[in-house]
C-alpha positions in Angstrom: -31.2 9.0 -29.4 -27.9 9.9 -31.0 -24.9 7.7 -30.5 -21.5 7.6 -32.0 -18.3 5.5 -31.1 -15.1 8.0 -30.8 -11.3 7.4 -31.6 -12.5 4.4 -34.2 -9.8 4.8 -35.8 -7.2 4.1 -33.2 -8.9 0.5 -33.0 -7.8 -2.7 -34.6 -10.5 -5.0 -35.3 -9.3 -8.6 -35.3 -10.6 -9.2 -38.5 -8.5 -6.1 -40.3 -5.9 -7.2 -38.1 -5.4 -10.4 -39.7 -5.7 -9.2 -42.9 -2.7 -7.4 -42.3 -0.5 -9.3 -40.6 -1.8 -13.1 -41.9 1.6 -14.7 -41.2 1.9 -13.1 -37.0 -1.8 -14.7 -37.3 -0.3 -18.3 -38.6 2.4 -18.2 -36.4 0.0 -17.3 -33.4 -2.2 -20.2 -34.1 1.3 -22.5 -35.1 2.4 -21.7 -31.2 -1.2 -22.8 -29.7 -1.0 -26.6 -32.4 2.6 -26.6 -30.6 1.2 -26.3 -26.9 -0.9 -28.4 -27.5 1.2 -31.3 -29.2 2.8 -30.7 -25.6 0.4 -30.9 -23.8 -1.1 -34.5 -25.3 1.6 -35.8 -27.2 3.9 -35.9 -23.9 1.2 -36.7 -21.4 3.7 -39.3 -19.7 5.8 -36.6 -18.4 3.1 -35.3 -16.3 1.4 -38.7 -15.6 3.6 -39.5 -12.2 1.2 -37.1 -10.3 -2.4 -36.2 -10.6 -1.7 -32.7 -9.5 1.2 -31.7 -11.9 -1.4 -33.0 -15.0 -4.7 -31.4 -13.5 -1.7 -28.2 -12.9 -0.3 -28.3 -16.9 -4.0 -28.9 -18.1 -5.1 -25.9 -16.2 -2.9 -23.3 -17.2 -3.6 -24.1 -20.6 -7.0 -23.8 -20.4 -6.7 -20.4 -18.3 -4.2 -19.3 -20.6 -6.8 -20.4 -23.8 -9.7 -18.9 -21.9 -8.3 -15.2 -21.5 -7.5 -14.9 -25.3 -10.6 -16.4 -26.6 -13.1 -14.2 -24.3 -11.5 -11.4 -24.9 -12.3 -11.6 -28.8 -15.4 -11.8 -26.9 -16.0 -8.6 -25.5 -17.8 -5.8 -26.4 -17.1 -2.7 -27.6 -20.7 -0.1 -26.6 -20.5 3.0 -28.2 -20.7 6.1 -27.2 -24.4 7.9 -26.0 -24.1 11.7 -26.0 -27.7 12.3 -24.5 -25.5 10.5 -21.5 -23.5 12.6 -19.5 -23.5 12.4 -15.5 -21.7 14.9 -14.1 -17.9 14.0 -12.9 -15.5 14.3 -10.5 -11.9 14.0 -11.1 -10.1 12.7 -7.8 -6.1 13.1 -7.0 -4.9 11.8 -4.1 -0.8 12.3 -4.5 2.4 12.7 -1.8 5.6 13.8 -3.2 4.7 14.1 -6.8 6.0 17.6 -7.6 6.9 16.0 -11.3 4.1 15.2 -12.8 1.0 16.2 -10.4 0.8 19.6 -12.7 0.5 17.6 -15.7 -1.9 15.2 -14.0 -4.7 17.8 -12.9 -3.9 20.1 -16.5 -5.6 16.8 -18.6 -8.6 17.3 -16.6 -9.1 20.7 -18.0 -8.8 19.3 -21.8 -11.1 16.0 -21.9 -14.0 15.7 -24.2 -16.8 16.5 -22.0 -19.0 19.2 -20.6 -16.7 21.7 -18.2 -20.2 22.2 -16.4 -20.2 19.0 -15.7 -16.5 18.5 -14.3 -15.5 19.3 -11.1 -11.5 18.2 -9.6 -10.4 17.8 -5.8 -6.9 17.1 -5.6 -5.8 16.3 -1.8 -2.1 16.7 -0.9 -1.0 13.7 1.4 1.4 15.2 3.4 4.1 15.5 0.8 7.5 17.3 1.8 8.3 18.3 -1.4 6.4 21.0 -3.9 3.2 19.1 -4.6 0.7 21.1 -3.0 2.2 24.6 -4.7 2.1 22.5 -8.2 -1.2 21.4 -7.2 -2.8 25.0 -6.7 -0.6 26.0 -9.8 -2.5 23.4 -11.9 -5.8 23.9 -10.4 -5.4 28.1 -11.0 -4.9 26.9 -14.6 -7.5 25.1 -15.0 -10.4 27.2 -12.9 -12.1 28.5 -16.1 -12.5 24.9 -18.2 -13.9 23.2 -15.2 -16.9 23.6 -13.2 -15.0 23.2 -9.5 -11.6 22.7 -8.4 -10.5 22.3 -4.6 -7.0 21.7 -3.2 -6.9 20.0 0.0 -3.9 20.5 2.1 -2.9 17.9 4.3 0.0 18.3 6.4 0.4 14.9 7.7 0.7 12.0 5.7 -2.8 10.1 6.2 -2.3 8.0 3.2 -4.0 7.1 -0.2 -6.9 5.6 0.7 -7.8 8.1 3.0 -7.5 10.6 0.3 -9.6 8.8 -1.9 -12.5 8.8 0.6 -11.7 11.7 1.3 -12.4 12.5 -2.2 -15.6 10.8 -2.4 -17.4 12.4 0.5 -16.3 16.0 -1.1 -17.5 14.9 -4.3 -20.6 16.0 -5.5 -20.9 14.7 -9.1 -22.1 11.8 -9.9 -19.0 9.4 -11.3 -15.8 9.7 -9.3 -12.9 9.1 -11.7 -9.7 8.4 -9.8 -6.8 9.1 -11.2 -3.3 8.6 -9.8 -0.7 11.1 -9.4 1.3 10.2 -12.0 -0.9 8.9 -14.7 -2.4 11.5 -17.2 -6.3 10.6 -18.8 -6.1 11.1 -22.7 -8.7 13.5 -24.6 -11.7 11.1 -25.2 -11.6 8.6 -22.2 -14.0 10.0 -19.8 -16.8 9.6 -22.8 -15.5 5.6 -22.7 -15.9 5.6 -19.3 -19.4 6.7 -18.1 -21.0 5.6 -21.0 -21.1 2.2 -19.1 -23.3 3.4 -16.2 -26.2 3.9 -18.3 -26.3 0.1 -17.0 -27.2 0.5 -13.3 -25.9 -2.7 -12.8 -22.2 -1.4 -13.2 -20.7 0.2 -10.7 -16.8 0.4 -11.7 -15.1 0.8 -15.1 -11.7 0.4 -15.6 -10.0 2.7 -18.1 -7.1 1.2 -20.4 -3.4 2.3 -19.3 -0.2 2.1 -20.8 2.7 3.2 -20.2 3.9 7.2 -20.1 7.6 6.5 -20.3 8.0 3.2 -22.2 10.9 4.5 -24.1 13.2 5.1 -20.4 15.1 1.4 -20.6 14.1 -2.1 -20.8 12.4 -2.5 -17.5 9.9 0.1 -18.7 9.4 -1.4 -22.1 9.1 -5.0 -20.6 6.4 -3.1 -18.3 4.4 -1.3 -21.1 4.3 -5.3 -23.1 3.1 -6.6 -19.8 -0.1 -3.5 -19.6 -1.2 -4.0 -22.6 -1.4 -7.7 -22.0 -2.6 -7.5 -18.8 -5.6 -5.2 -19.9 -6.4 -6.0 -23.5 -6.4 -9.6 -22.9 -7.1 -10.6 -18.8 -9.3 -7.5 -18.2 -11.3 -7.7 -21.7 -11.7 -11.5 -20.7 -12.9 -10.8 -17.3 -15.2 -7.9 -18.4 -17.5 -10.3 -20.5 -19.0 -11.4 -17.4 -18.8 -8.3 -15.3 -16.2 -9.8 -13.0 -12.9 -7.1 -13.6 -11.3 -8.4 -10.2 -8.9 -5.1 -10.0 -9.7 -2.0 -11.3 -6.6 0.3 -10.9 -5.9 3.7 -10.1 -4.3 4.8 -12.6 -7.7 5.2 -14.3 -10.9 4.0 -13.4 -14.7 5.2 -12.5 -16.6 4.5 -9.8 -20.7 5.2 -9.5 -20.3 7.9 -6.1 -23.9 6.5 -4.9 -22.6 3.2 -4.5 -19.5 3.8 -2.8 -21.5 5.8 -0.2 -22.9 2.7 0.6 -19.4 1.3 2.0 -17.0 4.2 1.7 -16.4 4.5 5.7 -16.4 0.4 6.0 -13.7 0.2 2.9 -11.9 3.2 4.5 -11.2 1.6 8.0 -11.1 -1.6 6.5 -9.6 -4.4 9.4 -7.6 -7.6 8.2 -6.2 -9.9 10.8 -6.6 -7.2 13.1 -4.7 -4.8 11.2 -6.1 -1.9 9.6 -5.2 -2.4 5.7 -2.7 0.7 3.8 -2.5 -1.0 0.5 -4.2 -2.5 -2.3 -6.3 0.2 -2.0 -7.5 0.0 -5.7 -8.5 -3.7 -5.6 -10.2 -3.8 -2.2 -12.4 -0.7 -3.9 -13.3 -3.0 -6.4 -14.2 -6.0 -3.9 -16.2 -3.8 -2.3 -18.3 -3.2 -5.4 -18.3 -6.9 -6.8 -19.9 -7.6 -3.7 -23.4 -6.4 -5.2 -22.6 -4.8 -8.6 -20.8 -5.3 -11.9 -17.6 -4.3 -13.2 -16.4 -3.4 -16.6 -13.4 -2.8 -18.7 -13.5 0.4 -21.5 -10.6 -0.8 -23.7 -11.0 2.6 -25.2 -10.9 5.3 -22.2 -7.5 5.8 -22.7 -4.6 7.0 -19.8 -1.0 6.5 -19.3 1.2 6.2 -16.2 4.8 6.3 -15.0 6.1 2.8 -14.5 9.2 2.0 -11.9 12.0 2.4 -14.1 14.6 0.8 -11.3 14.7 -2.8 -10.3 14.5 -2.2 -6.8 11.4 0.2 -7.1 9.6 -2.6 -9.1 10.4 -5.0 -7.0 8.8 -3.4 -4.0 5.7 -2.3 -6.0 5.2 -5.9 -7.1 5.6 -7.2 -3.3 3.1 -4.8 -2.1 0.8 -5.9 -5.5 1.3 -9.4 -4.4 0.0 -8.7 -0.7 -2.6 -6.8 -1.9 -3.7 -9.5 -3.9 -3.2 -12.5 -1.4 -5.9 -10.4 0.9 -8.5 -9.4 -2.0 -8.0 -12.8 -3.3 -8.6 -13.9 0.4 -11.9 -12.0 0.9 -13.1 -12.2 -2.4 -13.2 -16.2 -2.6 -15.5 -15.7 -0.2 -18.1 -14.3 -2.5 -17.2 -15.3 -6.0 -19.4 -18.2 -6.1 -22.4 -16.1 -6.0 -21.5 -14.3 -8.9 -21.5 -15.8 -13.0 -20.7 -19.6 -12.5 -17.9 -18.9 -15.5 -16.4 -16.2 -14.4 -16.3 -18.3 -10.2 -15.0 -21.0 -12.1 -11.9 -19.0 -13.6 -11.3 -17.0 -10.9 -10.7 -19.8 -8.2 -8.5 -21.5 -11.2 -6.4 -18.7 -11.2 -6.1 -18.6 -7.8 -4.7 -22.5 -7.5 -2.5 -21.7 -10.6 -1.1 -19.0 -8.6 -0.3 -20.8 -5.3 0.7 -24.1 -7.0 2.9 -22.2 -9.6 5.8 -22.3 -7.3 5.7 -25.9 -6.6 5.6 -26.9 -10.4 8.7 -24.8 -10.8 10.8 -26.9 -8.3 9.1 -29.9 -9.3 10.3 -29.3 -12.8 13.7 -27.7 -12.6 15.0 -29.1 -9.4 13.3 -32.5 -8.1 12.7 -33.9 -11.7 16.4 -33.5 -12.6 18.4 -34.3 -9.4 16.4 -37.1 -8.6 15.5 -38.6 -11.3 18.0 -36.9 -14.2 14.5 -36.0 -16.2 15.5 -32.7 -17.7 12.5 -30.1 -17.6 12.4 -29.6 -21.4 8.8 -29.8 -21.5 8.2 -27.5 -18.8 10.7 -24.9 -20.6 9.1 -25.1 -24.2 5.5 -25.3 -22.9 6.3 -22.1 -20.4 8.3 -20.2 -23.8 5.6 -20.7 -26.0 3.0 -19.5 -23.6 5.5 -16.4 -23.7 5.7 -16.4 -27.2 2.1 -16.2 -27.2 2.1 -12.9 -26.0 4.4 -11.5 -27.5 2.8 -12.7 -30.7 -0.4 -10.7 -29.9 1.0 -7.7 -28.7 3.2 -7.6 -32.1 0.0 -7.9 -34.2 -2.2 -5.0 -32.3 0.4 -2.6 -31.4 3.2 -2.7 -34.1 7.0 -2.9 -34.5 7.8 -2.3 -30.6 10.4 -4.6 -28.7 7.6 -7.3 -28.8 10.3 -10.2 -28.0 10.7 -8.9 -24.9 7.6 -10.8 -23.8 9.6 -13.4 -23.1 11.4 -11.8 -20.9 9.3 -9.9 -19.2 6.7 -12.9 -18.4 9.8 -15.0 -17.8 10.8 -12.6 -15.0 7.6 -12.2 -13.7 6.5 -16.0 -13.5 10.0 -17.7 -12.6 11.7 -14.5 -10.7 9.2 -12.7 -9.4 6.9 -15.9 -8.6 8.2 -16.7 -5.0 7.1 -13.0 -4.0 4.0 -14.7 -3.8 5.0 -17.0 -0.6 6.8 -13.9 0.8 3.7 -11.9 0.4 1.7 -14.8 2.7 4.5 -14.9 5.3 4.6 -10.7 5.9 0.7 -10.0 4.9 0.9 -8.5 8.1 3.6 -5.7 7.2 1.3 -2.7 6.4 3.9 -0.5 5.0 3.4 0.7 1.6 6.6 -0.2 0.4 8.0 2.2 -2.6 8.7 5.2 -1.2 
């Protein structure tokens, strides 16, 4: 058997990491003494109310938890004696801009064209998607084994194109790919080589993002990727438990999702049939009985909102998405790792309390009893700081301080979409177009 790990030279260990960068590694480990001088040395603060200290002791913990397992996970290498057969799926409406691009990086990953086949599906778009589509998929004809447009002209919506996709399928891994994300050279090799386990059923692919460089909403976005996969996905792959895997880039096994594709397509919740979260109701569906995994090496990139008012809405529809999955998956957790049951319904009461500990904090504490929340602000900044630390060591002289304020946005500002995202779980629209 011959096996070889690709791209190892795009990968920082942690060990030549910190022989690098030894004082980001002392200031790193300076910030967690600090928390926890914080946490213990000003128990008091927290000791009016069982719920606020079990709350503080918590989010450490979570916090802790995700940075230690994901040191944790494994890297597997590469097998070359395996090689299902793929199949690239595109579901896309109104993406004239980069759908070309999209479908062209199918044409030049590192794997067998006889074993690639594409099927793009146009959505109803009422711009030029569907000409860019057969444009790409003319181009790339000869380095794939199979291509197929499909032309809808009614606007069914993305999870019906990604069934649609599976049950035309006829390769063995179906790799989604969203419409505006483009897969890098070697990730499809990083992706399927984790189905030798039959266990696994998804893999999620690592994304960052394509236009980082567009303002400071996008830059604050690509800190906040990175984090969110190198660090809560990594941690949640140790156990086989990655609760979302996106699609912007990840692989599914096509014999398990026959099992429930027609179930997940019509899927019902409060007797509404579901239009979003499309991406992390796949995954419950596969949790139910399989594995999922996280390939911190199948590399893609994606276009991130780069307006305030279009990331807004994609984070309200992210939030309602989650509040459902969240929803159905409690229901099922427990039968899964103990660990990974035990985290997951501790994120899920960090979550929903989160907005209470904020008033508690900066508006009940102070008015009522003129305590002013500086414990809550330096704990919540070094928990930033924290971050931003980590994604300084491993990817380099970016705006790294930005951490701050992108996690400050996200966990103060964009918190309360969270008890919007209860009240109007209802409202299926899909919310950025």
């Amino acid at each position: 058997m011959t096996t070889t790990t690709l791209e190892a030279s795009a990968v920082r260990t942690p060990f030549t990491a910190i022989g690098r960068d030894a004082g980001l590694w002392f200031c790193f480990f300076a910030i967690i003494y600090l928390i926890l001088i914080i946490k213990f040395g000003t128990g008091s603060y927290w000791n009016d109310n069982l719920f606020f200290r079990i709350y503080s002791l918590t989010i450490t913990g979570y916090i802790f938890s995700r940075f230690i397992l994901s040191h944790f996970h494994k890297k597997i290498a590469v097998d070359l004696n395996y090689e299902p057969t793929i199949a690239f799926v595109v579901p896309a409406k109104n993406e004239e801009d980069n759908i070309a691009k999209t479908i062209e990086c199918f044409a030049a990953v590192d794997y067998p064209a006889e074993k690639i086949e594409v099927i793009a599906i146009n959505d109803g778009s009422t711009d030029r998607t569907y000409e860019e589509m057969v444009r790409a998929a003319r181009s790339i004809q000869q380095h794939v084994a199979r291509v197929e447009v499909v032309d809808w002209k009614v606007n069914r919506g993305k999870r019906a194109g990604m069934a649609e996709g599976i049950h035309r399928a006829t390769h063995d891994i179906v790799v989604f790919i969203d419409s505006d994300s483009f897969i890098e050279r070697g990730a499809v090799r990083h992706l399927v080589k984790y189905f030798s386990d039959p266990t696994i059923g998804a893999v999620s692919g690592h994304t960052d993002v394509y236009n980082r460089d567009t303002n400071m909403l996008t830059q604050m976005q690509a800190l906040r990727y990175y984090i969110a996969f190198k660090i809560y996905k990594a941690a949640e792959s140790v156990f086989g438990f990655v609760t979302c895997c996106p699609g912007c880039c990840s692989a599914y096994r096509r014999s398990y999702l026959l099992e429930f594709v027609d179930e997940w397509h019509h899927q019902r919740f409060l007797g509404t049939e579901c239009t979003f979260g499309d991406d992390r109701s796949l995954t419950n569906f596969i949790l139910r009985k399989y594995r999922a995994a996280y390939s911190a090496e199948a590399l893609a990139h994606t276009v991130a909102p780069d307006s305030i008012s279009t990331y807004v809405r994609q984070q309200q529809r992210w939030k309602k998405s989650w509040v459902r999955e969240t929803f159905i998956a409690a229901s099922f957790v427990w039968r899964k790792h103990p660990v990974a049951a035990f985290f997951f319904y501790a994120y899920v009461f960090l979550a929903l309390a989160g907005p209470i500990v904020f008033l508690h904090a900066m508006v009940w504490n102070p008015i009522l009893y003129g305590i002013l929340p500086l414990v809550y602000l330096s704990g919540l900044f070094l928990m930033l700081m924290l971050h931003g630390i980590y994604y300084r060591i491993y990817v380099g002289k970016r705006p790294w301080f930005l951490a701050v304020l992108s996690f400050w946005f996200y966990s103060v500002i964009l918190m309360w979409q969270l008890p919007w995202a209860v009240v109007t779980i209802a409202d299926t629209r899909w919310g950025t177009r």
